[in-house]
KELO-945904 format. One record per residue (C-alpha): x, z, y. Coordinates in steps of 0.001 Angstrom, whole numbers, plus 500000, padded with zeros to 6 digits. Layout:
residues N
XZY;...
This chain:
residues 988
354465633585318109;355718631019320788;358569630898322603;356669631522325897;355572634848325047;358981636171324335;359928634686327885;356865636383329369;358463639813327144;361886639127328482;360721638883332239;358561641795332173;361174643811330558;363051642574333705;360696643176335706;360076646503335129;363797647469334350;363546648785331034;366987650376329748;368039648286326616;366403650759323955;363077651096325443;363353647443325642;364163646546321880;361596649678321167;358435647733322835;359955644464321481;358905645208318211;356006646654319568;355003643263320742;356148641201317945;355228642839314328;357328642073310848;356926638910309484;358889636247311892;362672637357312413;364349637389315651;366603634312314559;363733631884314221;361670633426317578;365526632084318954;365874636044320596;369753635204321321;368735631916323058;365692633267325106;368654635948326747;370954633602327161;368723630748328667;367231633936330683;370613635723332068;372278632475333187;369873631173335346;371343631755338596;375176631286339686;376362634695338425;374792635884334845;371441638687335076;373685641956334239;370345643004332626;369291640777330617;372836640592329520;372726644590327901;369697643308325641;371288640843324210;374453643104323655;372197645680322500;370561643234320055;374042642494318535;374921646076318132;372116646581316521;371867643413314188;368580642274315997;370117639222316240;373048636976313807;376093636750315020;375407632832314108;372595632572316590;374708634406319483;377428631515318793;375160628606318682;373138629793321851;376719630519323850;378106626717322574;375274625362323975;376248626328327595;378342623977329338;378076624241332977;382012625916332829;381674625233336857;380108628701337061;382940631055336504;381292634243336321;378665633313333844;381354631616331599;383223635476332328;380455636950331270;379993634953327664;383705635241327040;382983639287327122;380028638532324675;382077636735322304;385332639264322610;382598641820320973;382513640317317779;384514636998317207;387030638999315234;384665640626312574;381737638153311845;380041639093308927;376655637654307414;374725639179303676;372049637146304044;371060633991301876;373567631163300752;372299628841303934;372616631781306670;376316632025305900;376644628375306110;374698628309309340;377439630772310511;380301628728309368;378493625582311495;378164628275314435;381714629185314630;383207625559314405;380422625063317342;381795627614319081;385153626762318688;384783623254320057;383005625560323283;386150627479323782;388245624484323954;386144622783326455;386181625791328036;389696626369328165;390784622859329188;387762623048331895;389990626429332886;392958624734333168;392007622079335327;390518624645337469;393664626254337769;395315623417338799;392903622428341214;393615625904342166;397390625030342447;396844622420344537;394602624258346901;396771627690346688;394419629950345074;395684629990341373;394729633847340933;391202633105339490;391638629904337285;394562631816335448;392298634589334773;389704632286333127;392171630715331426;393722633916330416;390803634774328923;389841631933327083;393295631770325409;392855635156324551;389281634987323064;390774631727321097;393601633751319879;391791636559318614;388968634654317050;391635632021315226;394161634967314170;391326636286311718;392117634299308366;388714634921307506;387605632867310350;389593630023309696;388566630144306068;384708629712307472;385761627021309653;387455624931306960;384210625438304949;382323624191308201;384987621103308315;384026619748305203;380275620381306472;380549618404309242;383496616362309693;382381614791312815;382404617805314070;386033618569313263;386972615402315123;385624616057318468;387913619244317761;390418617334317110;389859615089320106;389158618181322340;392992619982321281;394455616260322132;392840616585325723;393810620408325888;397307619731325193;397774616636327992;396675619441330715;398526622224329752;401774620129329033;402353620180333191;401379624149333125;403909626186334976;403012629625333422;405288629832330151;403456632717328548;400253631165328835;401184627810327109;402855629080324610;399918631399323825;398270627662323933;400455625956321736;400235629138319200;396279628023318693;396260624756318362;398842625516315839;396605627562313818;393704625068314544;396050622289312938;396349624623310036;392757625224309134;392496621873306640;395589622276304948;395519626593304327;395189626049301125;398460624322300121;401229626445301834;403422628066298939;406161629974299853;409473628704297672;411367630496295372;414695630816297704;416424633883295818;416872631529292041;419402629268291368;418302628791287773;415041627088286350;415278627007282376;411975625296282733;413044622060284190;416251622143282702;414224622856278902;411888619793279838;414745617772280779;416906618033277828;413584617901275428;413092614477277104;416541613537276734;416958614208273186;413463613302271770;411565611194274229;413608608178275525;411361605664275479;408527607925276739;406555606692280609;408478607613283047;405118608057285083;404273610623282771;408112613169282989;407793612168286926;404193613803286366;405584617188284072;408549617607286430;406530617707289442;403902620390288220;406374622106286952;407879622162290567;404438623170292366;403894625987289722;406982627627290080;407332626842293797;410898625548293483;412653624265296411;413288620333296129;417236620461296167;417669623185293465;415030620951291627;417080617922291897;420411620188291444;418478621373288220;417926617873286933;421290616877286885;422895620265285709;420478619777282112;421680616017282153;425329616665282417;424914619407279796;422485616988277363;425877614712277877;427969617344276543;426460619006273643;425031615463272579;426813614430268820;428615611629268966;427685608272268206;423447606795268618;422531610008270414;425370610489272870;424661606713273936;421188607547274130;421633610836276747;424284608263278584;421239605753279101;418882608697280218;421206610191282460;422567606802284285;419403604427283750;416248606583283780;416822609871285548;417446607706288791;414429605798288187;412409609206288045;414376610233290736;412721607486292939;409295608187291745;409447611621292959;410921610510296297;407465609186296683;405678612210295093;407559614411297939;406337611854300623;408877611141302975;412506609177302732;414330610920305188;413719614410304093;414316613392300122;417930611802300752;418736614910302486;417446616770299556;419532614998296794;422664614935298666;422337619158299440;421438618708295441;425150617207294891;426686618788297274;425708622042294934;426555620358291971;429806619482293421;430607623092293450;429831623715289468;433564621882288653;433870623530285134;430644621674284270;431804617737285742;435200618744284082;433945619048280444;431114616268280924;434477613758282532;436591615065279613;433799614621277060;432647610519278953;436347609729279296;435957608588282749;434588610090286348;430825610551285553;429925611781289042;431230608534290521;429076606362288404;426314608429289510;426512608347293150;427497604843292724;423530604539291221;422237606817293590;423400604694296278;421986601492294805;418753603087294257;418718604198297950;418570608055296973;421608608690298825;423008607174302101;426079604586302077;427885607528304370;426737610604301578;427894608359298681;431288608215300389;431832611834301459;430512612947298061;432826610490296340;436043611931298400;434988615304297486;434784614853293908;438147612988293533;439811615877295577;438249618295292951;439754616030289540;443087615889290691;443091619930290092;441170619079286572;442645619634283170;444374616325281934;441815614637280465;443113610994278686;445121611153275995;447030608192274986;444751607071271744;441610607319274117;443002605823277078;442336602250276327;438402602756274707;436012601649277744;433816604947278576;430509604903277355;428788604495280888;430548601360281657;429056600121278642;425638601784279175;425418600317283211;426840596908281509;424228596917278802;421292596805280896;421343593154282434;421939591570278967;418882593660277395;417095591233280374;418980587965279302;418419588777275752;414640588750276275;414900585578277770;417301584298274699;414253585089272337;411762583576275040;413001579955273968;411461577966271519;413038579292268324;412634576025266090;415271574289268897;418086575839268538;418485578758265714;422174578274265311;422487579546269145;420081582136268899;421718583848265548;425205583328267643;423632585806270255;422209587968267528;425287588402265054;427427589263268246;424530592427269548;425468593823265454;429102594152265835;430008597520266541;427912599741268504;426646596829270872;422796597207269321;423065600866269767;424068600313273149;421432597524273794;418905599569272129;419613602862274538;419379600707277450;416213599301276367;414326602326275840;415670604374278659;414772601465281150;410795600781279182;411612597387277693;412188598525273955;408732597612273459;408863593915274563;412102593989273392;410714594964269275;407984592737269888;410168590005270533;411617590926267462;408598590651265664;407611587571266892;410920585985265680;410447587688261823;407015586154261448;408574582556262152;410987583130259790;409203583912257136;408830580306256106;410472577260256534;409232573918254911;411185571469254149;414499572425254845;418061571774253365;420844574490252654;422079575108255922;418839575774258102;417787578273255310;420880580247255215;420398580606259281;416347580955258608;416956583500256047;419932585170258468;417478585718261495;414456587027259458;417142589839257915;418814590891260993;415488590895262536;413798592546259917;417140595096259946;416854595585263674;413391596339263327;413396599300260745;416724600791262518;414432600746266428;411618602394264089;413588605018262689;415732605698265855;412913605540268352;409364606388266507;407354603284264772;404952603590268003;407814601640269800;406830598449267202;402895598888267054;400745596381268585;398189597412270814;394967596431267971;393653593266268791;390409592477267177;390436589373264594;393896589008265388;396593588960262108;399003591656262294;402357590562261652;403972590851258075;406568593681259662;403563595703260806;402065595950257517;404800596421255849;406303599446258277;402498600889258072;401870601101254100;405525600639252875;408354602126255009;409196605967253927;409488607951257864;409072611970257984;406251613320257706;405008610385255665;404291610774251905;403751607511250506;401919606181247133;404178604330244748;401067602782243017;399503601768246434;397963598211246462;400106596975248776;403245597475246616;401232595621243738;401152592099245021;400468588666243212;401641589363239609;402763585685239164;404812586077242250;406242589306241010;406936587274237429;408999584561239001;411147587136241545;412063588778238536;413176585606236548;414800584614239835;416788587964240231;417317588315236396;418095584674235535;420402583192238282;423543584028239645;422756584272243274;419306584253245534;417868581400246573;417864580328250056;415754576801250594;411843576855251317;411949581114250361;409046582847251495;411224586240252519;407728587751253460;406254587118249743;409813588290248284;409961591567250126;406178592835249236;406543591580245867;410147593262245249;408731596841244691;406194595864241310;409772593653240310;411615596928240785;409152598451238520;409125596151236006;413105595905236082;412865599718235693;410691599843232705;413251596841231227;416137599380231484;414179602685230608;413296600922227374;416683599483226420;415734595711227455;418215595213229366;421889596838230034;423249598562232890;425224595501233267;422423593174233601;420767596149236338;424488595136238313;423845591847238285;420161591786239539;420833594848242405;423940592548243268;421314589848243492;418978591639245520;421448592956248528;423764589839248495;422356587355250737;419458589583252622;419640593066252900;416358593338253860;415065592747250268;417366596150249065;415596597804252117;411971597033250679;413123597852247155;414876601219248247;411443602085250375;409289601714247242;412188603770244870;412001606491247354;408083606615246973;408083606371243180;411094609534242459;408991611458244462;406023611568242036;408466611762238519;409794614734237021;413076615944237236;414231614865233756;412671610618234353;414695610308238082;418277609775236725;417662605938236288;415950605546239435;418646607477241862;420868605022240043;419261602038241001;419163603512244894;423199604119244550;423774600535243200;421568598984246063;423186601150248594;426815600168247943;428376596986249575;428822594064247793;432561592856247526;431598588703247364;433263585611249070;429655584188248720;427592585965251072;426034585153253941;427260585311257962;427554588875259723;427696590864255993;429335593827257387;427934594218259740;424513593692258515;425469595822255337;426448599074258085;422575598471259478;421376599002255840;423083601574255031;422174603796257862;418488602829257478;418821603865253439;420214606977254296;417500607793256893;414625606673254074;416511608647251365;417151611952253032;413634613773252386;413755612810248936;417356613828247972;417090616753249772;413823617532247507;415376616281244224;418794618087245192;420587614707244567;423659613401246419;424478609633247158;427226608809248943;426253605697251702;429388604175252853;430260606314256114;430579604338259318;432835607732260815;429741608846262750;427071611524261428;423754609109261115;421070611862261595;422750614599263553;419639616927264231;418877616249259685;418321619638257858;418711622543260417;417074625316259251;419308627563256948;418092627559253393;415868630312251574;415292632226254873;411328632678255790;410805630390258731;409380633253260585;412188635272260700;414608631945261711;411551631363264743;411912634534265819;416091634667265143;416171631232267660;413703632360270210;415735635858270429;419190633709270895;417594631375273605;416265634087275551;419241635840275326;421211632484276536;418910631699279452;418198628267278334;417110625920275485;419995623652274089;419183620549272332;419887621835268882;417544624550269248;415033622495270298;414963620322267425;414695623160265555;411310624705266833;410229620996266682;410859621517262880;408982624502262638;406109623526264848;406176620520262081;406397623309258876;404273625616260046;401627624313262082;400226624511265553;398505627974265380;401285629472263705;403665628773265785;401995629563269142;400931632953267871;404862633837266634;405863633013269907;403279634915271730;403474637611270004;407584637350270866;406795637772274139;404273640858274454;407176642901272491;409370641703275757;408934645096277881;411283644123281086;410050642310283761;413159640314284299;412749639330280281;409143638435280435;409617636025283203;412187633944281733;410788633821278174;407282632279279882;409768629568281968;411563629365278038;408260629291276279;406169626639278669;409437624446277776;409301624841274104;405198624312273879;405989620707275577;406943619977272184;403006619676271833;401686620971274756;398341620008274307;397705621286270622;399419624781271724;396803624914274813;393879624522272415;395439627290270379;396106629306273175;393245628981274981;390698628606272061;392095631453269978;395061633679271084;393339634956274370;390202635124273723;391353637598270265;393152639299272703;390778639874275307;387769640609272677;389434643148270631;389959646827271961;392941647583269617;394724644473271152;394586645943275042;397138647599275047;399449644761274400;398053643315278071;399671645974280187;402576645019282325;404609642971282124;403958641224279204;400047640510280021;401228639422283333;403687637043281701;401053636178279396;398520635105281991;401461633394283571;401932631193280797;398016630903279657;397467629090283467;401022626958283215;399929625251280146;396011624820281668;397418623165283875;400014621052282497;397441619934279723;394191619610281668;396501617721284706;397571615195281321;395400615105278542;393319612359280779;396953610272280224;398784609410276448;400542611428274095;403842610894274008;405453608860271486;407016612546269831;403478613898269821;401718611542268424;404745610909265180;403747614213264256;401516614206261641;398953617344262703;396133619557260887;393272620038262672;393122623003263947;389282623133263866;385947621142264863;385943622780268618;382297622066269020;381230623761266197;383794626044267313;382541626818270603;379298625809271059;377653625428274516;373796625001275606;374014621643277401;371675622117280496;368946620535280581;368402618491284035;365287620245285077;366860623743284733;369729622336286022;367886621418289506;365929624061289574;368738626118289867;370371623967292259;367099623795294586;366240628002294196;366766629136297763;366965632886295852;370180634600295525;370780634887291690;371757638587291368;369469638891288719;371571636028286668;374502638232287205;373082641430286156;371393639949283076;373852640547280111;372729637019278102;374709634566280022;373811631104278752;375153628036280703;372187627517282644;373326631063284241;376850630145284524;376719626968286114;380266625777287153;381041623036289044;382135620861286307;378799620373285193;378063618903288729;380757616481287726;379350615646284930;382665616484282670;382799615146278752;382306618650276879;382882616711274241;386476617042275037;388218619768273041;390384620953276022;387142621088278755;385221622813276174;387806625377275527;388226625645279293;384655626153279396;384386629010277194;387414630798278477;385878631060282058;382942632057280421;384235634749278498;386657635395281840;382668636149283829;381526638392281340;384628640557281511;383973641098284753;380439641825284691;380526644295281819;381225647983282306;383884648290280631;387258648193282519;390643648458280818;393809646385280515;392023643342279549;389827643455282840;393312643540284742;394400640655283120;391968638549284150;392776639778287454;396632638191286656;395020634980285175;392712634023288373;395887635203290831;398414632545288712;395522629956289063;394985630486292622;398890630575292921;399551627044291080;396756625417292566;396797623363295739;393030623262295972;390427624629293679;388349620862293512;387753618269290892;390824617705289209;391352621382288382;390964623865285639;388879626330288176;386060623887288179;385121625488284992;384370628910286442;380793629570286967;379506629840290184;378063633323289812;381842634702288746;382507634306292436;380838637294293761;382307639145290701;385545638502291464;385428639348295268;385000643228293751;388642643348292438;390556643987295397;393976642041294821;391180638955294850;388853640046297859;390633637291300660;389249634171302325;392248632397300530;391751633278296906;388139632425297357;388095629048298876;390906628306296066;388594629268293646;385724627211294010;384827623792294012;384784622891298129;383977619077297328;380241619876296149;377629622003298573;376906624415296218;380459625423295464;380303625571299851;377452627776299947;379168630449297460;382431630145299191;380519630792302231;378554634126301422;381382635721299680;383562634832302447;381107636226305278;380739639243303439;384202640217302719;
């Protein structure tokens, strides 16, 4: 049917003045089913019709109002006919389509297909662009109007457009379709953009203040539309976050030389999940540093928090100054953050008392340098402070008056760790004299430590070990060479080789792995850390090829260490010497076991071994360690022996340079190596004590107690305290370690659905999410892959989801999503991957999904048919459940996506079954925390995983029925996840 004929209708209806029912009556008389009004272009036809002359036709107008009553026509066709007016010279017929639009702009609606509801979100950004050419043609009629003295009828028009404006951008459910229609057409959006620009120049010179305001309240919420999505409200009634605080001091005690990228990355989810204002963040930070300082034991580890609290934590201070976008704004932040901290004097007390100097100085003092704070701030903050000690407890007693504070040293320590580097830069042949000058000095007293710290809390520990490295592989051998250079050669390949195993064991062996170069040799400390050096975790083989080198090399170390008085120095291959030294050991062993040779000729060959190199009593100790393990308890007395004779100094005037202080390196790294194995074989040695506890987190867990009841005992004091401490933490890092991944998570879990107050619930999830970053990613398999999905399958378990725990349970289930999904893309940290894990299972055989096939895959994507059958039909494959991150093509290889995958899934089916119940009102929690955490449901996000069809599912729960939740929820980068955001939203 043309076009013409429904003109010819139109005018005949006009002509004989039919009343608007007898009209739509013999409408359909005229035109029978099949073609719908919308594609005869009905709306148009009127429109085109009434505005012909220079005020509208009053009856054509009532059909077309009649025809929206009565749904004749779309409320999308009505908007694209009016937009396409634009003579706004004509004030009564623009009057008259202003009354049109006031019928309906604040309740558009649309059930039809996926494209009609898009063609309506395209209509309504049309229209909107109308009404702002409308309104700014108003204005300038007013002020034509002005000029002339007849403002009365302009400021009516205008007046009216405001008001239509107003009304149609008030309805959230509007602005949700027009940031749908943005991403449509972004042209569009700019002439929008372009049009509010031009609106605002010609009502800045408006006189009537009600009416620009009114103004400036639209293009307010027009601004809004493309950024609705990512306004949280902050938490503003907590002063506490045990999250940050938890994540803070685990990073502190266990992950020094972790990226700071990657804590700048945790700290700042952390912040957008729970919505935490930016100076109580910062104010957070420091409060979990200054305690870290205090509880930390003396000795490595309190140098260690001093380099993370003065050398790093500024550093990730600066990275989230450009996280939070904007300089101005984050200075202000961190000085409010002081200005708090100022205020907690009890806390800066103990931490000056415990530093032995003013720590808060030295910290503005970095602050300022790293241009957190202004010059002005640093001062006032400064004032404040020293006001605040003079009241202070005395703090400097007379014996600790004169010791230089530990943060002087720290702040000192970190330009030499640079020259250093450059030191070992140099050609080492040139000058090795110099270069073991500068090395002999960083072992007296607690200079490496100090070096060390600074290293690894500023990232140059690595190039700083492989420096190391570099310099024990040239000294393995030296040809040619008289007394004196192989005294120094053999001096720098120990105190490198010494360095070396104390960086391992103090900072994780990942610190001294190459990255694996193919075809190239890995260096003789590599391979012998790898396959010969004892570290937790690690069981080693005493019979291992690699401890049963060359036997005519082992033959002559022997006769070496057996036969002459003292070790040999000149043209010594130390590398040879220190593989072959274990099969010596065992040869020595079977001597003495068999009454070859005395315990006075065992002295003389352990004396032997540790008096010019210690690194040779280091390899030897390694392999003893190895081989007690594996004897009975009636064949280890010999063996312990030989460990207590290496381990004791050697009282000589013939050993080499730097003896002491090389001999206090060896014994803390023997001590370290021994500690699993005397602790098994209930032995004591005593190492010569340097005063300071070597391994203060060693053996917490109180003996014969099931390590269930001490998990739960620890959890129960931490939630009781508010807050993890660093002792505590190392403990559930020993019983994540002891009992495994699954175990643990399910304890804990299980911890928290006893919790029945609301108050309780809520800070064991912030307590929990901090104690899972001990292996956050493991625990989020487990969580996700096992614990919920038990939960939510088994009846008997329901009840356990009721409020509050299920709600704290959800809480937590989307926190560590999140947290893992945001970086499991990124490295595991250096403490997560020492851990030596089970795994927990295959999770494709697991979970196993249909991969979609590419034709069933566009088939779907091309059906023009709304899938209500898919959602009705109880066998949901994949194919059904499409989600967008099949659009974008995600590994589901990947243990996390797949287990994503199949929670979402199992999340659809919920609410498509029957059955409602606890479980059902869970999910509800779940999707709310999701929508809550996220700033946009798009590709980098956990949501992408929810299948399309879910959608429409979840706009039946009521909490989830708003334009908000559902353009959070899907995927608004692809044009399918549009089109569903689209029809749910227009039929809400």
């Amino acid at each position: 049917m043309k076009v013409v004929n429904l003109k010819q209708a139109i005018l005949q209806a006009w002509k004989e003045r039919w009343s608007d029912y007898q009209w739509a009556i013999n409408m359909k008389k005229f035109f029978p089913k099949g073609a719908t009004w919308d594609i005869l272009n009905l709306a148009d036809a009127l429109l085109e019709q009434a505005m012909i002359g220079p005020s509208p036709n009053p009856l054509i107008l009532s059909y077309l109002k009649y025809a929206i009553s009565s749904q004749m026509v779309s409320y999308s066709s009505v908007l694209t006919a009016i937009s396409k007016f634009d003579d706004f010279s004509r004030d009564l017929c623009v009057q008259a389509l202003l009354d049109i639009m006031d019928m309906f702009c604040d309740r558009l609606s649309c059930h039809g297909k996926a494209e009609e509801c898009i063609g309506l979100c395209r209509a309504l950004l049309s229209a909107l662009h109308w009404l702002l050419r409308c309104t700014a043609a108003s204005a300038e009629w007013l002020r034509e109007g002005l000029e002339a003295g007849t403002p009365a009828a302009g400021e009516k028009q205008l007046a009216m457009c405001l008001q239509r404006l107003e009304k149609t951008l008030s309805s959230t459910k509007n602005r949700a379709l027009l940031h749908i229609a943005k991403l449509e057409e972004a042209s569009s959006w700019t002439a929008i953009e372009h049009s509010l620009l031009k609106l605002g120049e010609i009502l800045a010179n408006l006189s009537n203040p009600q009416l620009r305001s009114q103004a400036e309240q639209c293009g307010t919420l027009i601004r809004s539309i493309p950024t609705m999505l990512s306004v949280h409200a902050e938490q503003m009634h907590k002063t506490g976050f045990p999250t940050v605080h938890a994540v803070i001091l685990l990073e502190g005690t266990m992950n020094l030389t972790g990226e700071t990228q990657s804590l700048v990355e945790q700290l700042t989810m952390v912040k957008r999940m729970q919505h935490i204002p930016t100076p109580l963040f910062v104010l957070e930070i420091w409060k979990a540093c200054f305690v870290g300082l205090i509880e930390s034991p003396e000795g490595t580890e309190e140098l260690k928090w001093t380099a993370f609290t003065f050398l790093k934590i500024p550093q990730v201070l600066v990275k989230l100054k450009k996280y939070f976008h904007g300089d101005k704004d984050f200075t202000e932040d961190v000085n409010c953050a002081f200005e708090f901290l100022l205020k907690l004097t009890p806390l800066l007390d103990k931490a000056d008392q415990r530093c032995n100097c003013d720590c808060t100085n030295f910290l503005l003092q970095e602050c300022g340098k790293q241009g957190l704070l202004s010059e002005a701030s640093v001062n006032n903050l400064m004032t404040k402070r020293k006001a605040d000690r003079e009241h202070a407890p005395q703090q400097k007693s007379g014996e600790n008056a004169n010791i230089q504070p530990n943060i002087q040293l720290i702040l000192r320590a970190e330009p030499t760790v640079t020259n250093i580097l450059k030191t070992m830069d140099a050609d080492h042949s040139k000058s090795p004299e110099g270069l073991l000058g500068v090395l002999g000095h960083m072992l007296s007293g607690k200079s490496l430590d100090l070096l060390l710290a600074a290293a690894a809390a500023t990232g140059k520990l690595k190039s700083f070990a492989r420096k190391f490295i570099n310099l024990n592989e040239f000294t393995t051998y030296g040809s040619e060479e008289s007394t004196k250079p192989a005294s120094v050669r053999a001096l720098l390949f120990d105190i490198s080789f010494l360095m070396l195993c104390h960086v391992a064991q103090t900072y994780g062996s990942e610190v001294i792995l190459s990255e694996s170069r193919s075809g190239a040799e890995v260096p003789f400390f590599e391979t012998w850390m790898q396959t010969c050096m004892p570290e937790e975790g690690k069981i080693l083989n005493p019979d291992h090829p690699c401890f049963r080198p060359d036997s005519t090399k082992v033959e002559s170390l022997v006769a070496l260490l057996n036969n002459s008085s003292e070790m040999k120095l000149v043209q010594m291959k130390w590398h040879e010497a220190c593989l072959s030294i274990s099969a010596a050991i065992l040869e020595i062993l079977n001597a003495w076991e068999n009454g070859v040779l005395a315990f006075e000729s065992i002295q003389k060959i352990t004396d032997n071994i540790k008096g010019k190199v210690c690194s040779l009593a280091v390899c030897a100790v390694a392999w003893l360690v190895a081989h007690v393990r594996m004897l009975g308890l009636d064949e280890r007395e010999k063996s312990l022996q030989m460990i207590r004779q290496l381990a004791g100094p050697l009282f000589s005037e013939n050993t080499l340079q730097f003896y002491n202080e090389r001999v206090v390196i060896m014994n803390s790294i023997l001590e370290r190596m021994c500690a699993d194995v005397l602790q098994q074989t209930a032995t004591q040695i005593k190492f010569p004590s340097t005063g300071v506890d070597t391994m203060p987190y060693w053996n917490l867990l109180p003996p014969k107690r099931p390590i269930k009841e001490v998990l739960t005992d620890i959890f129960a004091k931490v939630l009781e305290k508010g807050w993890v401490d660093s002792r505590s933490i190392h403990i559930f890092d020993t019983l994540l370690h002891m009992g495994g991944v699954y175990w643990f998570g399910n304890n804990l879990i299980k911890e928290l659905l006893k919790e029945t107050r609301k108050e309780h619930t809520l800070r064991a999830v912030e307590l929990l999410y901090s104690i899972f970053c001990l292996d956050m990613q493991q625990v989020t398999l487990v969580l996700l892959g096992h614990i919920l999905p038990g939960l939510l399958t088994d009846s008997s378990k329901w009840h356990s989801l009721m409020d509050p725990p299920g709600t704290a349970l959800a809480k937590l289930a989307v926190w560590c999503a999140l947290s893992s999904y945001s970086s499991h893309k990124g490295q595991a940290s250096t403490r997560q991957k020492k851990r030596h894990r089970e795994d927990i299972e295959d999770y494709i055989s697991l979970f196993p999904l249909d991969d979609v096939q590419p034709s069933k895959l566009m088939r779907l994507l091309s059906s023009n048919e709304d899938d209500a059958n898919v959602l009705s039909s109880p066998n949901r494959s994949m194919s059904s459940s499409l989600s967008a991150s099949q659009l974008h093509t995600v590994n589901m290889r990947d243990p996390l996506n797949r287990v994503l995958a199949n929670l979402f899934l199992l999340i659809s089916s919920i609410l498509g079954s029957r059955t409602a119940g606890p479980h059902t009102q869970f999910v509800q929690w779940f999707m709310e925390e999701c929508v809550d955490c996220l700033e946009q449901g798009g590709r980098g996000s956990v949501l992408q995983f929810l299948p399309f069809t879910t959608v429409s599912e979840l706009v039946k729960v009521s909490a989830m029925s708003s334009p908000k939740v559902i353009l959070a929820i899907t995927d608004l980068s692809l044009p399918l996840g549009r089109q569903v955001a689209a029809k749910a939203i227009a039929a809400l």
